[in-house]
C-alpha positions as CSV (number, residue, x, y, z in Angstrom):
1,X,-9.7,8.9,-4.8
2,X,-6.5,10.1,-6.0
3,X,-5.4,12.4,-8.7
4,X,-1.5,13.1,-9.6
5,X,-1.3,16.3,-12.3
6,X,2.1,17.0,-13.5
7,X,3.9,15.5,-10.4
8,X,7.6,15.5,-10.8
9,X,10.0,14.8,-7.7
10,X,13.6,15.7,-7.6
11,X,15.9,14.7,-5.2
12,X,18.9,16.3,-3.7
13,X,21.2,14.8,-6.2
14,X,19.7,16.0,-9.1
15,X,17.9,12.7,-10.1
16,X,14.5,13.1,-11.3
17,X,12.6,9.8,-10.0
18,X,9.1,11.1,-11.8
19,X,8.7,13.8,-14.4
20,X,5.4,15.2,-15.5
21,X,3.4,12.4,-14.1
22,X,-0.3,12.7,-14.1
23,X,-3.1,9.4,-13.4
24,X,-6.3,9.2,-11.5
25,X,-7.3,6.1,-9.3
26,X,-10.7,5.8,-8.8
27,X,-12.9,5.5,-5.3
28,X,-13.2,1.6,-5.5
29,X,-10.7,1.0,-8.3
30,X,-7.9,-1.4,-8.1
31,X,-4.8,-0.7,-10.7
32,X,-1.5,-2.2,-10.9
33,X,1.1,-0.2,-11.5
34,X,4.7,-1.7,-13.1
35,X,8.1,-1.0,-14.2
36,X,11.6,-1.5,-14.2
37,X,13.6,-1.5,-10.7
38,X,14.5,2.2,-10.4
39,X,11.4,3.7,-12.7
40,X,9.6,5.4,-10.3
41,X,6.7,3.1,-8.8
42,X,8.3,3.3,-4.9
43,X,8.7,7.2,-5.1
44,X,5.1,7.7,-6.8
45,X,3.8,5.4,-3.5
46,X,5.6,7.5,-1.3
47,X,4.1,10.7,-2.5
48,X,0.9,9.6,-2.0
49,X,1.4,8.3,1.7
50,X,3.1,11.8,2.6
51,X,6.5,10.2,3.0
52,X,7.9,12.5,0.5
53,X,6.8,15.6,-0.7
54,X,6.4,16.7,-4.4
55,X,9.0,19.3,-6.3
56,X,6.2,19.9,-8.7
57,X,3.0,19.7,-9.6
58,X,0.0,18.7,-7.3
59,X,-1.6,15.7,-5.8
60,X,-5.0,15.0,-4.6
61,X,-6.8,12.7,-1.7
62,X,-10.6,12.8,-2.5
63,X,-10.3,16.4,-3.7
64,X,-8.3,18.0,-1.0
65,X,-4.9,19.3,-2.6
66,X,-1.8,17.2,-0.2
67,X,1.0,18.2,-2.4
68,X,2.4,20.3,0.4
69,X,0.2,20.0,3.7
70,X,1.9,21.0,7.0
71,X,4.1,18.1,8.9
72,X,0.8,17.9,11.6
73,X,-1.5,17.3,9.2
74,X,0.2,14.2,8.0
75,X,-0.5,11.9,10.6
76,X,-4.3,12.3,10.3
77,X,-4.1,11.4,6.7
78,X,-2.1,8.3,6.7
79,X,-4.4,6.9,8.9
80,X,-6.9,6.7,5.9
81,X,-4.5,4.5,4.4
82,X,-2.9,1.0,4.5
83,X,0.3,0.8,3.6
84,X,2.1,-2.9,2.7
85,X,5.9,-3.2,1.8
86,X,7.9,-5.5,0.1
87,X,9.7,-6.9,3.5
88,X,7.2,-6.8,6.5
89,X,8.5,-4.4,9.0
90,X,6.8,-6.3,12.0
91,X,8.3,-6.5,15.6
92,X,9.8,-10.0,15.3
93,X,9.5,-10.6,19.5
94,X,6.1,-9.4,19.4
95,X,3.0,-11.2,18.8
96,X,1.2,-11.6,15.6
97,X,-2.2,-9.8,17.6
98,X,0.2,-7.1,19.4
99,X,1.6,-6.5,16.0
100,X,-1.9,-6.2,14.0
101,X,-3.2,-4.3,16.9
102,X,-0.4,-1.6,16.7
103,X,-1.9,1.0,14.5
104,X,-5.5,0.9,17.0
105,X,-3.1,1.2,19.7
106,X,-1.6,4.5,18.2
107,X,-5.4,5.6,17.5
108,X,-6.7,4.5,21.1
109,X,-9.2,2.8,19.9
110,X,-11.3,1.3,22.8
111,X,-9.6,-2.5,24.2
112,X,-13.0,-4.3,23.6
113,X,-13.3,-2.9,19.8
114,X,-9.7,-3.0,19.0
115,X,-9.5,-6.5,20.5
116,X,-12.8,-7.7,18.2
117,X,-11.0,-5.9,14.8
118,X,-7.7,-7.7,15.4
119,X,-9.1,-10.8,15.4
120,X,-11.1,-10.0,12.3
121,X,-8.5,-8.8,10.1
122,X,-6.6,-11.8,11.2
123,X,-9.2,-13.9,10.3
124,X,-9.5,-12.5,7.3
125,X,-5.6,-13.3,6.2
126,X,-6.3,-16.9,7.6
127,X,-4.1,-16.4,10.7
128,X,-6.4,-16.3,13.6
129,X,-4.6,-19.2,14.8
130,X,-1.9,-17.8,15.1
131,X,-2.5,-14.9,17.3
132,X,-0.5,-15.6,20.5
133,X,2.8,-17.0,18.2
134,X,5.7,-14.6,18.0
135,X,6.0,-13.2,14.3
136,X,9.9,-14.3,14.8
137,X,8.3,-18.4,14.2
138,X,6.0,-17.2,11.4
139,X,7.1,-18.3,7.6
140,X,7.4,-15.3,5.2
141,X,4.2,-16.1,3.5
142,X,2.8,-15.7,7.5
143,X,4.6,-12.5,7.8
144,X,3.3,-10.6,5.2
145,X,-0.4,-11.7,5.7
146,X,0.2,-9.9,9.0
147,X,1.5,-6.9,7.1
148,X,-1.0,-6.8,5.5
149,X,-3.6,-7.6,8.2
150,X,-2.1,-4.8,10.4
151,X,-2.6,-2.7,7.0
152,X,-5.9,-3.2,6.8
153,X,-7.2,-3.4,10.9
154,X,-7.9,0.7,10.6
155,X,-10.3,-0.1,7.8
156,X,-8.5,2.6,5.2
157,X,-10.6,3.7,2.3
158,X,-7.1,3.2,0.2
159,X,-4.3,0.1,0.0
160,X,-1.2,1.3,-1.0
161,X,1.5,-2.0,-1.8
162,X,4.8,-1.9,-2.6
163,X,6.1,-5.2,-4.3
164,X,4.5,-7.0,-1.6
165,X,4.7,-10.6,-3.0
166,X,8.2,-10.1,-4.2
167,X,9.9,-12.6,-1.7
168,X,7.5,-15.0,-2.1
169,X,7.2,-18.2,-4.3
170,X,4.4,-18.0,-7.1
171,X,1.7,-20.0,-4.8
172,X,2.5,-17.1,-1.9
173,X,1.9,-14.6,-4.1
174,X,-1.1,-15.5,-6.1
175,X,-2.8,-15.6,-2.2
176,X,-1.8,-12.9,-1.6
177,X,-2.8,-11.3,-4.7
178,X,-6.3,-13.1,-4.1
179,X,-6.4,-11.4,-1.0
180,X,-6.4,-7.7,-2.3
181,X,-8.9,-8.5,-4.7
182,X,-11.1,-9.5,-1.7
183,X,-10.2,-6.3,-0.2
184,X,-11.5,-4.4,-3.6
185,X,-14.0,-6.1,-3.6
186,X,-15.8,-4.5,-0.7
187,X,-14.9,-1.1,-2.1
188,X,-11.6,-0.7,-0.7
189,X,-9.3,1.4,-3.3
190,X,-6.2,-0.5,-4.1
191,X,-3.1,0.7,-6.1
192,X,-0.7,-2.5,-6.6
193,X,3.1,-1.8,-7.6
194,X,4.5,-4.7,-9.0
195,X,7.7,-5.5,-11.6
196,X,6.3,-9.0,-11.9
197,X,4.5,-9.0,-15.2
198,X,3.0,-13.0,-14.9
199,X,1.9,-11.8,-11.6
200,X,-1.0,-9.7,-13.5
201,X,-1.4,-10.7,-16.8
202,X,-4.6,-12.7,-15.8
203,X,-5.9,-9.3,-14.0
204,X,-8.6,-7.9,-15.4
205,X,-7.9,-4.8,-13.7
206,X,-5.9,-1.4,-15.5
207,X,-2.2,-1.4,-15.9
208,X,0.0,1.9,-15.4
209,X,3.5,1.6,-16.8
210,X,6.4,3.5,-15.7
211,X,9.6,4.0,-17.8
212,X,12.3,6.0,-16.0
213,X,10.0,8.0,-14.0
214,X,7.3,8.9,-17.1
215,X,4.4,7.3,-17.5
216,X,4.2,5.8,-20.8
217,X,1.7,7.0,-23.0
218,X,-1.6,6.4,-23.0
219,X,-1.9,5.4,-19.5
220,X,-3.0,8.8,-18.4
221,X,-6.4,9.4,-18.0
């Protein structure tokens, strides 16, 4: 599914974020990937959903070589991914439907279909209920299940998250963590960034670990 070899990215101040980084994820794999605040796991996420580009090295999307696609080809691409942050970036005077419904809008899917996937992914986060309440009433826990919900609505063959239980309390977040293994479980490929080491040490799943934008050895495979 994916496949970093030798990435490094430098920004415009001279600070090297990765160096030399290389790691497959599998189609259907779900790995975790954790380190210090500042090591490198937003920029690697980044790289992947064609927010940033690479200064070296190349990256792969089921085989096809993204490390420096043109800025039209992007768009296509992303859309084959769902991508959850840390802080839900929902519109907070919108509904929780209008807000899961946004990325079909942007794809014009059909009303009808789009209308019978929203309610499924909300359903699927436990929020059906709450489809016609304003995302400005919902609790944080709330919020994020519709991140994650809108995430998901396009049906991407990859999840990318990005310390998406870290503002929640540890009840939130082992739901939420229960909720991506549901996700991998139907084949979905899921690549978890995380600091929070109790958050995973029950996981049966493979760790990477980032130190200072390297990955430690042995991780690479």
């Amino acid at each position: 599914m994916i496949k970093f070899e030798h990435v490094s990215k430098r920004y415009d101040n001279g600070h090297d974020a990765l160096k030399q980084v290389s790691f497959e994820l599998g189609a259907g794999e779900m790995v975790f990937m954790t380190g210090h605040s500042g090591a490198g796991k937003s920029t690697l996420l980044k790289l992947i959903a064609l927010l940033e580009d690479s200064s070296q090295g190349k990256i792969y999307l089921r085989g096809q070589d993204i490390s420096h696609i043109s800025k039209s080809e992007k768009p296509k691409l992303r859309r084959q991914m769902g991508i959850i942050l840390q802080s839900p970036q929902l519109f907070l005077e919108q509904t929780a439907f209008d807000n899961v419904g946004l990325p079909l809008q942007i794809s014009n899917v059909p009303y009808l279909e789009a209308q019978r996937r929203i309610r499924a992914s909300l359903d699927k986060v436990g929020l059906l209920d709450k489809e016609k309440v304003l995302c400005s009433n919902l609790s944080m826990g709330e919020k994020q299940r519709i991140n994650i919900a809108r995430a998901v609505v396009s049906r991407p063959s990859l999840l990318l998250a990005d310390e998406p239980t870290g503002n929640l309390d540890p009840k939130l977040s082992s739901e939420i963590m229960q909720l991506f293994a549901e996700f991998n479980n139907v084949g979905t490929s899921v690549l978890f960034a995380t600091h929070d080491l109790s958050l995973i040490a029950r996981q049966k799943h493979r760790i990477l670990r980032i130190n200072q934008g390297r990955l430690l050895a042995g991780e690479a495979i």
